[in-house]
Each structure stands twice: as structure tokens, then as C-alpha cells.
C-alpha positions as CSV (number, residue, x, y, z in Angstrom):
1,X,107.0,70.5,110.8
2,X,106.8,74.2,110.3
3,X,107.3,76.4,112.9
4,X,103.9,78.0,112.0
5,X,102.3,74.4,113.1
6,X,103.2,75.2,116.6
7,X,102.3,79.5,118.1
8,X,103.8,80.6,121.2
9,X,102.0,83.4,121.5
10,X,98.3,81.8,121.2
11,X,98.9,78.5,123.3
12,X,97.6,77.9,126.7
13,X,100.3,79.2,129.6
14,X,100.2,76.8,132.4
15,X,103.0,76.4,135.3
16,X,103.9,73.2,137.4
17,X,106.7,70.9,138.2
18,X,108.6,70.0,135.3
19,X,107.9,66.0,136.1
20,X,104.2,67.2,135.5
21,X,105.1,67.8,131.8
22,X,106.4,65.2,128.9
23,X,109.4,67.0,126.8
24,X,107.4,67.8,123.8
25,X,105.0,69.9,126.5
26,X,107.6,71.9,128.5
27,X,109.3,72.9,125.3
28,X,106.1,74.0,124.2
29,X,105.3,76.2,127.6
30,X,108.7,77.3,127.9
31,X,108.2,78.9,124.0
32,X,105.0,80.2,125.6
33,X,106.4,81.5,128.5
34,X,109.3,83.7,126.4
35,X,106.6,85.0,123.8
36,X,104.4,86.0,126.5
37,X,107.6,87.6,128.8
38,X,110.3,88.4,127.2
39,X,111.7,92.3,127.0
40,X,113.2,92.2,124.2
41,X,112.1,90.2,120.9
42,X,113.2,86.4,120.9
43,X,114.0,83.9,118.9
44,X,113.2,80.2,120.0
45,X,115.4,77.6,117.5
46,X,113.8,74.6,117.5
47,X,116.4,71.7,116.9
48,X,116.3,67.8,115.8
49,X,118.4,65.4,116.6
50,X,122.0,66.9,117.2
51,X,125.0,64.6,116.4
52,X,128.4,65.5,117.2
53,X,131.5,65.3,119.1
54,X,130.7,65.8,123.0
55,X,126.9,64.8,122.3
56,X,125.9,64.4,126.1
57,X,123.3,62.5,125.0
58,X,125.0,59.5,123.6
59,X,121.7,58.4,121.4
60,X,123.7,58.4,118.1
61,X,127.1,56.6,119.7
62,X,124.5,53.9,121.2
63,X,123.4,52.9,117.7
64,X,126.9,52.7,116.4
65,X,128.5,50.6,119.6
66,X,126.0,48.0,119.2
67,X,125.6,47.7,115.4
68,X,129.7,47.2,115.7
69,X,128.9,44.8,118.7
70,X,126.5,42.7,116.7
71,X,124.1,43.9,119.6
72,X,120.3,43.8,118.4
73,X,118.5,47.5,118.2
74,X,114.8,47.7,119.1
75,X,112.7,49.5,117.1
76,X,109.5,49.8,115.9
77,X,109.9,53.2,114.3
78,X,112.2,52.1,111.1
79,X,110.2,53.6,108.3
80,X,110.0,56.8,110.4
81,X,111.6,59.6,109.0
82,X,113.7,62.2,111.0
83,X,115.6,65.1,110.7
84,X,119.6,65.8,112.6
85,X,122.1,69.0,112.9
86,X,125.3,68.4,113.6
87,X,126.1,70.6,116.7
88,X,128.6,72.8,114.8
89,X,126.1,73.7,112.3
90,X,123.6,73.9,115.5
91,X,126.1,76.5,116.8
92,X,126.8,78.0,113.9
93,X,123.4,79.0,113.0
94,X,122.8,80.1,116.6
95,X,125.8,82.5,116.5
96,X,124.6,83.8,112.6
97,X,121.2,84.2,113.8
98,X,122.3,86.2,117.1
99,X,124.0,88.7,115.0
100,X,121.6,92.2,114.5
101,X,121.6,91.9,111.0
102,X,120.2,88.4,110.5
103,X,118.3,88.1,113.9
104,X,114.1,87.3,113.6
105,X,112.5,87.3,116.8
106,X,109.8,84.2,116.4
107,X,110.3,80.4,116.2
108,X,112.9,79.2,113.8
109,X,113.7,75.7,112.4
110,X,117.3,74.6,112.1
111,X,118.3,71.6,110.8
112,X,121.0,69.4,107.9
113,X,119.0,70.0,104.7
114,X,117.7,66.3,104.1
115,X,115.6,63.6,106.2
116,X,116.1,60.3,106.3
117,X,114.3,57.1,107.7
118,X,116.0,55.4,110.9
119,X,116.4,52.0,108.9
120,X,118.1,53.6,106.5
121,X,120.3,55.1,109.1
122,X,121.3,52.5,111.0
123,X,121.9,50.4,107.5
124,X,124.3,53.3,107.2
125,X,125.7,53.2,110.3
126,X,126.2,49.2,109.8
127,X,127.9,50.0,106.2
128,X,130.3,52.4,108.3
129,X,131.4,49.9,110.9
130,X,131.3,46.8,108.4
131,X,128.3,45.4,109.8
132,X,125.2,44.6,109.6
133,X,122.3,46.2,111.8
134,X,120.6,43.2,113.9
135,X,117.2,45.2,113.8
136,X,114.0,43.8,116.2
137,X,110.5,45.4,116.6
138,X,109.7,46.5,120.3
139,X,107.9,43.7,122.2
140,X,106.8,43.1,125.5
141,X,110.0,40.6,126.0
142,X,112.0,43.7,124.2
143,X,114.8,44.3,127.0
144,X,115.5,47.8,127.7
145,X,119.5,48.2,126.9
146,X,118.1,47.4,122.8
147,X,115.3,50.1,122.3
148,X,116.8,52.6,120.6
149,X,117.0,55.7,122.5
150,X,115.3,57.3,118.7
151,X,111.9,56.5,120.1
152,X,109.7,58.0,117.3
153,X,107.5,55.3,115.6
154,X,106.2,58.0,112.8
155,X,107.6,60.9,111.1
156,X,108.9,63.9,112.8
157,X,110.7,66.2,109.9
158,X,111.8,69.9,110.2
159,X,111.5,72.0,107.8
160,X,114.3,74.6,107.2
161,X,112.9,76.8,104.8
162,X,112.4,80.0,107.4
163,X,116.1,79.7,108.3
164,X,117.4,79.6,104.6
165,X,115.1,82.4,103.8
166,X,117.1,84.7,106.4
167,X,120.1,83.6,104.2
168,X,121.3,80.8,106.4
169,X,122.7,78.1,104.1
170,X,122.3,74.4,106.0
């Protein structure tokens, strides 16, 4: 994904509740909204997966608790390729790009140079911990505490290319 796949300044505005709008969509009109609005010239860093110390989400720490557990992991994304940041890359490319003599208003990608498919990661994850991955497809009997909080079941890459152009080196 580019960021020229995706323009701010051409999509349809449209307001509501935010339980009105799935994630993909209200990260879409919020980019809208700040193209459209904004005083000053913005930048709108569009981020992967971020992996890290203090990750609030947990996603990644899920997959490596139960691949250590022998737990199972529901999937039915594993040849899906994705891309992550760590979040002190994450920050440090925010606090590069914030600085007048690097900043471009517009969207900008920022993500670990690299992709990789989720099989591949959780075989890594299982090679970490000294175990191996107990991997299941998503079925209707699939209980909820195994689907893998990675929900993608195609490819969803960033490209980084506008970032590393400004001289940022991921």
C-alpha cells in the first residue's frame, strides 16, 4: 500500500458516531477530516502493526503466550503477508519527521523495511520459545480465545519508500 492508494483530500467527508464506522473507515475520515481542516499543513503517518515494550494492545504477546503454552492459534490468514514498526522506530520517525527540516505535510508510510507472512511469524515466534506453533484454520467450532487477534486473511503491506525518500532510514 502506497499512501497515494488512499487521498484525503478527494474522499467523501461524512460525520457520525464512531460505532457507525469500522477502523479502516474512521481512520480514513479522520485523514479527511485533517486535510480538509487543518491550519497548518499535516502529516498523517499511517502505521502497521506496532510491536514493543508497553504494546497496549497485547496482539503480538498473545501469539507468543500461547505458542509457549502449546495453546492452538486460529487463523485463516497464514500466507498473508504484513508489515510491523517497532514502537521506538514508530517514535522515532515521528519525532524526525516533526522536525522543520524533514517535515511533509501529506500521508506518510512508516514501517520495519521488510514483510513477512504470519505463518512464518508465528514459526518464528515458536523457534524463539522452543516450540512449535499448534496452527488451526477459523471454523464455525473455532473458540474465540485462539483466533489470532492478526485478523487479515490477505495481504496488507506498507510501503516505505516516501519515508526513506525524506532521508528516514527504517
Amino acid at each position: 500500500q502506497r499512501e497515494g492508494d488512499f487521498d484525503p483530500t478527494t474522499y467523501a467527508e461524512r460525520a457520525g458516531q464512531r460505532a457507525e464506522f469500522a477502523y479502516g473507515e474512521g481512520k480514513r475520515l479522520a485523514e479527511t477530516a485533517l486535510a480538509r481542516r487543518a491550519a497548518v499543513p499535516v502529516a498523517m503517518v499511517r502505521l502497521p502493526y506496532v510491536i514493543g515494550n508497553d504494546d497496549y494492545t497485547v496482539r503480538f504477546d498473545f501469539h507468543v503466550k500461547r505458542i509457549a503454552k502449546g495453546l492452538p492459534i486460529a487463523s485463516n490468514g497464514l500466507d498473508a503477508r504484513t508489515s510491523f514498526i517497532h514502537r521506538d522506530e514508530a517514535a522515532d520517525f515521528l519525532f524526525w519527521l516533526g522536525r522543520a527540516e524533514h517535515f511533509a505535510p501529506g500521508p506518510v508510510n512508516a514501517c520495519a523495511t521488510g514483510d513477512v507472512t504470519l505463518g512464518a511469524l508465528f514459526a518464528l515466534i515458536g523457534k524463539v520459545v522452543g516450540r512449535e506453533p499448534r496452527l488451526l484454520p477459523i471454523g464455525a467450532a473455532t473458540p474465540a480465545e485462539a483466533k489470532t487477534p492478526y485478523g487479515q486473511t490477505r495481504s496488507g503491506i506498507l510501503d516505505n519508500a516516501r519515508g526513506a525518500s525524506l532521508g528516514f532510514r527504517f
